[in-house]
Structures are given as structure tokens and as C-alpha cells.
C-alpha positions in Angstrom: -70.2 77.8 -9.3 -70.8 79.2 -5.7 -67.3 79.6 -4.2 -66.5 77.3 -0.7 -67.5 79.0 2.3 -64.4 79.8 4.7 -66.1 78.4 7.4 -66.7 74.4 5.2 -62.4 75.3 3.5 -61.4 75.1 7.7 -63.7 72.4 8.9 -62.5 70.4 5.6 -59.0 71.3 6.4 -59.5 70.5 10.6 -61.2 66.8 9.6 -58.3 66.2 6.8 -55.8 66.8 9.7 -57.8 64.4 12.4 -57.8 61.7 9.7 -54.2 62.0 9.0 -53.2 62.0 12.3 -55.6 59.0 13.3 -53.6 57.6 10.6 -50.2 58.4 11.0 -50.1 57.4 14.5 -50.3 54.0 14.0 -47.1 53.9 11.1 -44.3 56.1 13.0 -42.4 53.5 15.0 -39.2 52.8 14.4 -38.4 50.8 10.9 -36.9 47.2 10.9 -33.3 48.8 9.4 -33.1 50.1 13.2 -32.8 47.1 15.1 -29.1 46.4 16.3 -28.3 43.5 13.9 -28.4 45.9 11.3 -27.8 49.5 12.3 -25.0 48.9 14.2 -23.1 46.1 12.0 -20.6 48.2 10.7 -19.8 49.5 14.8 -19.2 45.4 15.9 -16.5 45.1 14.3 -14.7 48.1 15.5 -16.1 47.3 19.0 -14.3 44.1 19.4 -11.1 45.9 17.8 -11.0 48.2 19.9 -12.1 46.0 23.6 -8.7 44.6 23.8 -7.9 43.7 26.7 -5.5 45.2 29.3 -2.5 43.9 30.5 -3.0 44.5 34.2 -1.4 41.5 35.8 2.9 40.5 35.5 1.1 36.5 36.8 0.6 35.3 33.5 -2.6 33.0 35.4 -4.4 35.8 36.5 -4.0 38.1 33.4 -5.2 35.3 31.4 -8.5 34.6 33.8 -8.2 38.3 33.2 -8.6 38.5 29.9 -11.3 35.5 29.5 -13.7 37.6 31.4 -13.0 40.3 29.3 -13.7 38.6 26.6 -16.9 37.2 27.9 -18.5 40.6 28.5 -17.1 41.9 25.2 -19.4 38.8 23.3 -21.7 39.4 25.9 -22.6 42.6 24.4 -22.0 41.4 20.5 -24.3 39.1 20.9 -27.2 41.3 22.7 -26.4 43.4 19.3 -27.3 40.4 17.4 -29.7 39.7 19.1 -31.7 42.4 18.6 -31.9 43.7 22.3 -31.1 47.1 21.6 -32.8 49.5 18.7 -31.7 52.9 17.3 -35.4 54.9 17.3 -33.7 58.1 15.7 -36.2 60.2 17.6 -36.2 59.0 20.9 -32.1 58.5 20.7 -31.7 62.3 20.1 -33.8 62.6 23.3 -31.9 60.7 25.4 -28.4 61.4 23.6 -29.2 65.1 24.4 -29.6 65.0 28.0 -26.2 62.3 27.9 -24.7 65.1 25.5 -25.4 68.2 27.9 -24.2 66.2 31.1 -20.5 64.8 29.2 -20.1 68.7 27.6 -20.3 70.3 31.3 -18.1 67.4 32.6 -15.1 67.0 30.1 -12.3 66.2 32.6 -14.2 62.9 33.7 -15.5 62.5 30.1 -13.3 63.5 27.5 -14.7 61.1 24.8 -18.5 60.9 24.3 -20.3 58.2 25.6 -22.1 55.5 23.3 -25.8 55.1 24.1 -27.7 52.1 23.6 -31.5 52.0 23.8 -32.4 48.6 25.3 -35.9 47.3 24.1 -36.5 45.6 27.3 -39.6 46.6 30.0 -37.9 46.7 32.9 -37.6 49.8 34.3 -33.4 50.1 34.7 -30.4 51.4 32.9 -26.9 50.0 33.2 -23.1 50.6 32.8 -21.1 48.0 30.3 -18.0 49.3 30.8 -15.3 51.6 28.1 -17.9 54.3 27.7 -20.8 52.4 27.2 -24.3 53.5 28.5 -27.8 51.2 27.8 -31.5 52.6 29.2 -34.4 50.8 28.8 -37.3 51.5 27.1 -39.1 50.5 30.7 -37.3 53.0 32.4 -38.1 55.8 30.0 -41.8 54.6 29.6 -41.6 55.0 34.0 -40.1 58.2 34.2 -41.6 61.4 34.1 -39.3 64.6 33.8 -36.0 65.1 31.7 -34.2 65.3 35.2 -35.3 61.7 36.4 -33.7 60.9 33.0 -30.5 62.8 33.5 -30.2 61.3 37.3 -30.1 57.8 35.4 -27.4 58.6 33.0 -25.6 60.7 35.2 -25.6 57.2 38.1 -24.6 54.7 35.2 -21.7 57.2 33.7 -20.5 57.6 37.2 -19.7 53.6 36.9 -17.9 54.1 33.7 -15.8 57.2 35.2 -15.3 54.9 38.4 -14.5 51.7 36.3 -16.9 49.7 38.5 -17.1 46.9 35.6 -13.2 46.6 35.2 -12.9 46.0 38.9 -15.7 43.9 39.2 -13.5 42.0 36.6 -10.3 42.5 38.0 -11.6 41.0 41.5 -13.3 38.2 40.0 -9.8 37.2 37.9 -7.9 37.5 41.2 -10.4 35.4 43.7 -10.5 32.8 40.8 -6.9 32.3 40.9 -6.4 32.8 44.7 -4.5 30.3 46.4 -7.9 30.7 48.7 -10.2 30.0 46.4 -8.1 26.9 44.7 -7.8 25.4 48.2 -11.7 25.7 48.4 -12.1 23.3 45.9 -9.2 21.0 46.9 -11.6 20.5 50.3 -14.3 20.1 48.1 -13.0 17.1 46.3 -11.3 15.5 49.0 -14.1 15.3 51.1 -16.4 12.3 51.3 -19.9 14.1 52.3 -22.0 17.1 51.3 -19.8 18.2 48.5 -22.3 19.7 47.0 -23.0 21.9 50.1 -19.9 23.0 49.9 -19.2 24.3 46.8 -22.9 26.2 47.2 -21.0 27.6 50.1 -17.7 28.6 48.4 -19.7 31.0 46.0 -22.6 32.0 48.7 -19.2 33.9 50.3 -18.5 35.3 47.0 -21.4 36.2 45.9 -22.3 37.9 49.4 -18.9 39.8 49.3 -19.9 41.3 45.6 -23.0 42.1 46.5 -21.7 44.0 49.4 -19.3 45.9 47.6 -21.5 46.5 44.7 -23.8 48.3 47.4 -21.1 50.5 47.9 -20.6 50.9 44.1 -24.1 52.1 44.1 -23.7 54.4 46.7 -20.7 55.9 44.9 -21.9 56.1 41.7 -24.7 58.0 43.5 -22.8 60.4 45.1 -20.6 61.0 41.6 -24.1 61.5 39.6 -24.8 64.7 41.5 -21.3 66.3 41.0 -21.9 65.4 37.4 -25.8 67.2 37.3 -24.6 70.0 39.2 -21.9 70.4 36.7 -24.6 70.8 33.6 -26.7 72.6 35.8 -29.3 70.3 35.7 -31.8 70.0 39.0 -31.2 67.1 40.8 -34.8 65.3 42.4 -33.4 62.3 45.5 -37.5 62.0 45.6 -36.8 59.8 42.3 -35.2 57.4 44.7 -38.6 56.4 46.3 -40.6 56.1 43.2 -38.3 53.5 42.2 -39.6 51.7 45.0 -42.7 51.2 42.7 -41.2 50.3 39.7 -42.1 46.8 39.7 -45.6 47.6 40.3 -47.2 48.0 37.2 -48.7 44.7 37.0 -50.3 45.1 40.5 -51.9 48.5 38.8 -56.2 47.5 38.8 -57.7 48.1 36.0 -60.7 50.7 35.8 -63.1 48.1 34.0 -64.0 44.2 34.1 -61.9 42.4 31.6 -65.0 41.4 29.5 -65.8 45.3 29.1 -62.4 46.0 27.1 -63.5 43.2 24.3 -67.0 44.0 24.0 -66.2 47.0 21.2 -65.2 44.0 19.3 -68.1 42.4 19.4 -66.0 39.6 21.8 -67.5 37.9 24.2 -65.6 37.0 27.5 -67.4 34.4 29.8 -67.2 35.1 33.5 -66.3 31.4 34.2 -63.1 32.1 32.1 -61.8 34.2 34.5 -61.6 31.6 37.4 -59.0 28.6 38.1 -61.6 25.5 37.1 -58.9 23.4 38.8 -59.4 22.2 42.9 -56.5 22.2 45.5 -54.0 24.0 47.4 -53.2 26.1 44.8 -56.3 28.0 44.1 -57.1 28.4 48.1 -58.3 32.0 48.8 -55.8 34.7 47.7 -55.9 38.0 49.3 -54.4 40.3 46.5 -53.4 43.0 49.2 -50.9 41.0 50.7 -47.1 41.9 49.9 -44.6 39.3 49.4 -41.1 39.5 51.6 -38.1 39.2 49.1 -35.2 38.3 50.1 -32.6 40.9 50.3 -29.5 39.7 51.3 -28.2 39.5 47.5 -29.3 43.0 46.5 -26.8 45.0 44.6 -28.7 48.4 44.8 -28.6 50.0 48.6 -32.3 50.3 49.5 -34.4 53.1 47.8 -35.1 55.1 51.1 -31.3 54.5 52.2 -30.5 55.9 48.8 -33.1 58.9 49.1 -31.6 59.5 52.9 -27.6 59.5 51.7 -28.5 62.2 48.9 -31.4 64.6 49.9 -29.3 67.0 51.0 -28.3 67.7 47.4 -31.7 68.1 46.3 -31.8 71.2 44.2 -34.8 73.7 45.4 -36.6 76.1 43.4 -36.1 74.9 40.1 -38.8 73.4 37.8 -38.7 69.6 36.7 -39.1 69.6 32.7 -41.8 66.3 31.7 -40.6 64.3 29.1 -42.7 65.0 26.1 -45.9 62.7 25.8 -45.2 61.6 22.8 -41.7 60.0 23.6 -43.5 58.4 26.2 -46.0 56.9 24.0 -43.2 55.7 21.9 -41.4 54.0 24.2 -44.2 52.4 25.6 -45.8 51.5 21.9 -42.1 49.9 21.1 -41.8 47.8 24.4 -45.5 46.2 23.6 -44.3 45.0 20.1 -40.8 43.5 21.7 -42.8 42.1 24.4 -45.0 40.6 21.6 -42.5 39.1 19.7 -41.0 37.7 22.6 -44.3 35.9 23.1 -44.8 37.5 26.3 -48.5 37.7 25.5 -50.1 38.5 29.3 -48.3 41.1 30.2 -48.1 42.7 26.9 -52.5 42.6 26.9 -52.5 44.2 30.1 -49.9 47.0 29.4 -52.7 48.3 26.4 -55.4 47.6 28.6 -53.8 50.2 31.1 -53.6 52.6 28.0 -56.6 52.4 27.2 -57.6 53.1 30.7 -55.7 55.9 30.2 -57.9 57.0 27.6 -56.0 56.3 24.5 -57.9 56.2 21.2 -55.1 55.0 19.5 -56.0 52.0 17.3 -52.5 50.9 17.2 -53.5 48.9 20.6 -56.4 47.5 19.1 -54.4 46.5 16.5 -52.1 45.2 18.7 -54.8 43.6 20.8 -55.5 41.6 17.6 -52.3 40.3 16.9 -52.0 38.9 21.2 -55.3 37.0 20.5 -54.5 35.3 16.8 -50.7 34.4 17.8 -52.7 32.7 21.2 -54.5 30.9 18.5 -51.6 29.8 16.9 -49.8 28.8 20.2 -52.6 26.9 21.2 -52.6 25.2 17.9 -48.9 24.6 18.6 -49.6 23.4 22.0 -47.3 26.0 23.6 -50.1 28.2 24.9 -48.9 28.4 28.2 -45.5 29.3 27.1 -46.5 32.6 25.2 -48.8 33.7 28.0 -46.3 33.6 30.1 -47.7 33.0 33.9 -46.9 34.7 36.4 -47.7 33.9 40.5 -50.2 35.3 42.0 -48.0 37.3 44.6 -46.9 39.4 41.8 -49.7 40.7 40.1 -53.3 42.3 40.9 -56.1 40.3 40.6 -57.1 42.0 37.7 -53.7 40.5 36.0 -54.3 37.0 37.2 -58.0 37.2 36.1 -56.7 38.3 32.7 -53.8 35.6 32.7 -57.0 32.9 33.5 -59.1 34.0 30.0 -55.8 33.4 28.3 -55.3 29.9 29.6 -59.1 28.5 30.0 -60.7 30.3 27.0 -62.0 26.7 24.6 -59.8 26.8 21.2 -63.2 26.7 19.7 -64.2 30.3 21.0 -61.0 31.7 20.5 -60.8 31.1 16.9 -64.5 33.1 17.2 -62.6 36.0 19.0 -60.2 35.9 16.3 -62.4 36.3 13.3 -64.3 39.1 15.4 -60.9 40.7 15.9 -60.3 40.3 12.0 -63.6 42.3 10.8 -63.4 45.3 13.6 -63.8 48.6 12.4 -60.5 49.9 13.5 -59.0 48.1 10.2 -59.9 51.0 8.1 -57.4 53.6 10.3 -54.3 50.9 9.9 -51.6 51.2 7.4 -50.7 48.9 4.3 -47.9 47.0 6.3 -50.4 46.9 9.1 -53.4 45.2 7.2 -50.4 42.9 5.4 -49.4 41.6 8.9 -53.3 40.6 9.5 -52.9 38.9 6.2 -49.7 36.6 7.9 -51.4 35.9 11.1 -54.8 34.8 9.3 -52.7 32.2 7.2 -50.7 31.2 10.6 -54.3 30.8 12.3 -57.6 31.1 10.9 -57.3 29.7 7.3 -58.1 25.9 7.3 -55.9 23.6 5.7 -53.0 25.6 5.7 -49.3 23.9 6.7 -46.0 25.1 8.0 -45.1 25.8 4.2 -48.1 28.1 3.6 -46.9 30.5 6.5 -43.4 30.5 5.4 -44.2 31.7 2.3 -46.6 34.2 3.5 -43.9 35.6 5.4 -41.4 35.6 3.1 -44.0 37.6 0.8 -44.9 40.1 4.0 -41.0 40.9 4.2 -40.6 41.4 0.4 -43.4 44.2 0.2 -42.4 45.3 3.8 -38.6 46.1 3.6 -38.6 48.3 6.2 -41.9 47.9 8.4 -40.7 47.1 12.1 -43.1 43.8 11.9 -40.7 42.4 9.6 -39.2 41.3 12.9 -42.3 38.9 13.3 -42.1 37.8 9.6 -38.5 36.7 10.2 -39.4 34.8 13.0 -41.9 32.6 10.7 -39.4 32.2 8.1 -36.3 30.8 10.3 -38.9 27.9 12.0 
């Protein structure tokens, strides 16, 4: 036998690699063990143990108002747990808990204790304080940002409100203006008057509200201000420019796409009608939309100064001459891969489809969106079937979105039942089944019983479920199959 030239042992070696990769990409999310419920069951009971609340107040009213709050926030936070809102993605929490790590270490006199990190699942692009040490960031706001030191700004902003107890005054405040002799008389006026009650009490907590938000702005501004003592501490490079890209956070969904919708579905052999993608409605409300216009908000109740006031208070500090580190690709790519499966299984089916059409403008390969693609068009399907399809699409008004988005959001609502369950099929025989993985193809299994199969009953997905989580212990899209089996 003629021995293997070195040149055919490499390319068999480079292809074995490609296909493993093309492969693994698609199976190393997180696993269904790492959702909240679960991996941090043991920590809720300590948690509530250990949230008792102060005694701050000798007026036994007030401490008691006091302590209801407290309370409130502390099953506030349980029940987000239980809920699910939070997941403990082992790689991308040593990212994050590294960066929180390096900025407590150089900072132990404001932080003795280590604070508790949360990754929160949700695609908004923000991180918040709960109070007692306790720090959440959202997969949108890693998915947004683009260096470690962005990042570390963020951490550094919401432990400043844990070192300045922002939450327990907050608390505090609200206890003592809801047991105010001020606040009691309010409501006496309220009741003894005759006419526009209601007006008034809107009025009562318009004042309230107005005077949190104020203060909060200064919160804000604080927290600020204690973030950059805090990064200068761990010697981390501090970027105010970050203040102004927040100004775009909200944005994505006015992002255009690079192609006409049709042209992302045609690899599937789909076919997308260009009458689809317009209102077939008359009236006011499809009048010409220009998709360049922006929309006013209304500030007044804002509890963040605004970005370029932010950016103006802190440029000063900006530190020069040091390099900003990117966050890796891949924990990008994570992040972004586990906010399109929660926003799937919170049936928020638009904006979910255009998030991996962006990716794909991006130029991603990655058949996990196609995959994913497939499972937004079959669970459509079954909504429709339901007659909830407008519900999981989840429409959104025109001002808020690029005409792309609203184009998109149009298939989704007008496309006949008749052609969808076409789509469907096609979406069922594409070619990238052959690169998914076992728990993958399984969950294309549960969705064709839910959808396509004729004849099939409540009963018949139930127990396809039930079979999907029993030889898928630990596949993330257990999440999904639990879903089926609870309805």
C-alpha cells in the first residue's frame, strides 16, 4: 500500500477541523441546568435569609412601610430568578466576573465583599444596581458594546449605586413620603372632594414621581462620577465617548438591511411575495410614512441625565494614550446567539427575525440562524393556527423601526396560512439540517408535530415534548419543550 501523501494527511486534517467547527458552533450555548430556576436554587434561599430588613426607623409606621418595600424588591428579584430572567453561561460569566473581579480587588475599602453578578437574558442594552451587592448586565448591553473598558465603565456606574446605597434610599424616601403627614393629607383632599378626583390623585404622584426622577438624575450623575474613581483605581482606561454611543442604543431596529426581505429566504427555496410586504388595509393609518423622521419622546420622566450632558460632566477624566481591549468575537456572538433564543421563547418573533437577518448581513455562515430562522416561521404557523399571530410577532409602530423592519413585520402578519405552511415544509428539507446537532434536529421533530403534521391535538404535542426533554436533559431548548408541556 502506497503511504498518504503529507500534503492529502493536512488537507484531511484542515477539512476534518472545518466540519467540526461548522458543527460545534451550532451546540455550545449554554445548557438548560444554567437557567436561574435551577442553578441558583440552592442561593434563594440564603438570599431571602440574608435580605432582612433594617431597622432604620424608632416610628413603628414608617419602619413597617419600610420593611414592605423591602420586602417587595427582595420577591422582586426571587421571582425574576424563577422566572428564568437571568442565566449562568459559565463562559461569558467568567468574562464579565473578571472585569467586576479586577475593579472590586483594586477597590477593597468601598468593596470589601465581592459583588454577585447576574447575567440578565434580556435585549435591552442596560445594566442595573439591585441593591446589597447585587450587580445584573444584560445580554443587550454586552451584545452593544465593543471593548472590555465600555464593559468595566458599566459595572464600575452600577457598583457605584451599591457603594452609594442609591436603592436603600430610594426605599427609605418612598417609606417616609408614604407616611408623611403631606402625603396622607393629599388623599384626605382627594376623598373629600366632589370633582376631578381622579385628576387629583394623577397629580399627587406626577409630583412624586417628578421629584424621583429628579433626584435619580443626580444619582446618575454620582454614580458617574464614583465609576471613574473606581477605574482609575484598577487601572483600567476610562472612554466618556461611550456616553454618546449610548445615544444609539435603541437603534438597532432602525438599522436597513443590505438586501430585500425576499432575497434572505430565497436559499430556502421560500418564496416572499412583494404584495406581502405592504399594509392591504386603507385609512389614516397607512398614509405615507417618511422613515427618516425622528420621534420627540418625552423627557421630563427620565432617570438617566442626558447622554451628551453625561459625556460633557466626565470628559475631563478620559484617559489618553491607552489602548481600548475589544471584547472577544466570540463572546459577542454568544451573547447575541442567547438573546435570539430568549427572545424566541418569549414569542417575540419580529424582532428576533430581524436581529439574524442583520447577522447574516454581517456575513455570518452560521447555520444556527438558519436554524433559528426555521423555528420563527413554524412557531408563526402554530400561532396562526392558535389565532394569536399577532401576539407573537409582536408589532411595533412605525416611528420606531426602519422600513425595512416594518416591511418585515408586514410578511409576518399578511403572509395566507396556506403559504406559510409551504414556507415551513421548505424550511424543514433545507440543506443546513445536515450541520445541526441531535437535540437540534429533535426540536424540528416537536415543532413539526406542533405545526405541520395533520390531525395532530394538544395531546400529541405534549407528549412530543415530554419525549424531546427526556432525551434532551440538558439542551437549552428544553426551555421551549417546557413551555409545551405546562399548556
Amino acid at each position: 500500500m502506497r503511504p498518504i501523501p503529507k500534503c492529502f494527511t493536512l488537507l484531511l486534517l484542515l477539512l476534518t477541523v472545518l466540519s467540526h467547527n461548522s458543527r460545534s458552533q451550532t451546540n455550545d450555548l449554554y445548557s438548560y441546568q444554567e437557567l436561574s430556576h435551577l442553578y441558583y436554587q440552592k442561593q434563594k434561599d440564603s438570599l431571602k435569609k440574608e435580605w432582612t430588613c433594617p431597622a432604620r426607623y424608632k416610628d413603628k409606621t414608617v419602619q413597617k412601610k419600610y420593611k414592605e418595600i423591602w420586602d417587595e424588591r427582595t420577591s422582586f428579584f426571587l421571582d425574576a430568578i424563577e422566572d428564568d430572567d437571568y442565566v449562568h453561561d459559565k463562559e461569558l460569566y467568567d468574562y464579565l466576573g473578571g472585569i467586576a473581579n479586577e475593579i472590586a480587588k483594586a477597590n477593597k475599602s468601598y468593596m470589601p465583599v465581592q459583588p454577585m453578578l447576574f447575567i440578565d437574558r434580556s435585549p435591552s442594552v442596560n445594566a442595573y444596581a439591585i441593591g446589597n451587592n447585587v450587580v445584573a448586565i444584560n445580554l443587550g448591553l454586552l451584545v452593544f458594546a465593543r471593548s472590555r473598558e465600555e464593559i468595566a465603565l458599566t459595572l464600575a456606574h452600577e457598583m457605584s449605586h451599591n457603594i452609594l446605597e442609591h436603592a436603600e434610599n430610594s426605599m427609605r424616601k418612598r417609606a417616609e413620603w408614604l407616611t408623611s403627614d403631606e402625603y396622607k393629607q393629599s388623599l384626605e383632599d382627594v376623598l373629600d372632594s366632589r370633582y376631578e378626583r381622579l385628576t387629583r390623585l394623577k397629580k399627587i404622584f406626577e409630583n412624586y414621581s417628578f421629584d424621583r426622577s429628579k433626584h435619580q438624575r443626580y444619582r446618575e450623575s454620582d454614580a458617574d462620577s464614583m465609576a471613574i474613581i473606581l477605574l482609575k483605581n484598577a487601572h483600567l482606561a476610562f472612554d466618556p465617548a461611550f456616553f454618546l454611543r449610548l445615544d444609539s442604543a435603541d437603534m438597532v431596529y432602525h438599522e436597513p438591511l443590505k438586501q430585500p426581505i425576499k432575497n434572505y429566504f430565497s436559499p430556502y427555496s421560500v418564496t416572499i411575495d412583494d404584495a406581502w410586504l405592504k399594509k392591504r388595509s386603507k385609512g389614516l393609518s397607512t398614509k405615507s410614512y417618511n422613515f427618516q423622521e425622528s420621534v420627540a419622546l418625552q423627557d421630563s420622566m427620565k432617570t438617566h441625565p442626558d447622554c451628551i450632558v453625561r459625556y460633557n460632566n466626565t470628559k475631563a477624566a478620559a484617559t489618553t494614550g491607552q489602548q481600548l481591549t475589544p471584547v472577544p468575537e466570540r463572546i459577542r456572538e454568544k451573547a447575541g446567539k442567547m438573546m435570539i433564543w430568549n427572545m424566541y421563547c418569549n414569542m417575540h418573533l419580529a424582532p428576533c427575525l430581524y436581529r439574524i437577518l442583520l447577522e447574516k448581513d454581517r456575513g455570518s455562515n452560521d447555520p444556527w440562524y438558519d436554524f433559528m430562522l426555521h423555528n420563527i416561521m413554524l412557531e408563526l404557523f402554530h400561532a396562526d393556527k392558535e389565532l394569536h399571530r399577532f401576539a407573537a410577532i409582536g408589532v411595533t409602530q412605525k416611528e420606531y423601526i426602519s422600513k425595512n423592519y416594518y416591511e418585515l413585520q408586514t410578511m409576518l402578519e399578511q403572509i395566507p396560512r396556506e403559504e406559510l405552511e409551504k414556507s415551513c415544509k421548505q424550511f424543514q428539507n433545507a440543506a443546513f439540517w445536515s450541520n445541526m446537532s441531535a437535540s437540534e434536529k429533535d426540536l424540528k421533530s416537536l415543532l413539526n408535530v406542533l405545526t405541520i403534521d395533520a390531525g395532530t391535538t394538544g395531546g400529541a404535542g405534549v407528549k412530543a415534548a415530554k419525549e424531546f426533554t427526556s432525551n434532551n436533559k440538558s439542551s437549552l431548548y428544553c426551555e421551549f419543550a417546557n413551555d409545551i408541556e405546562k399548556k
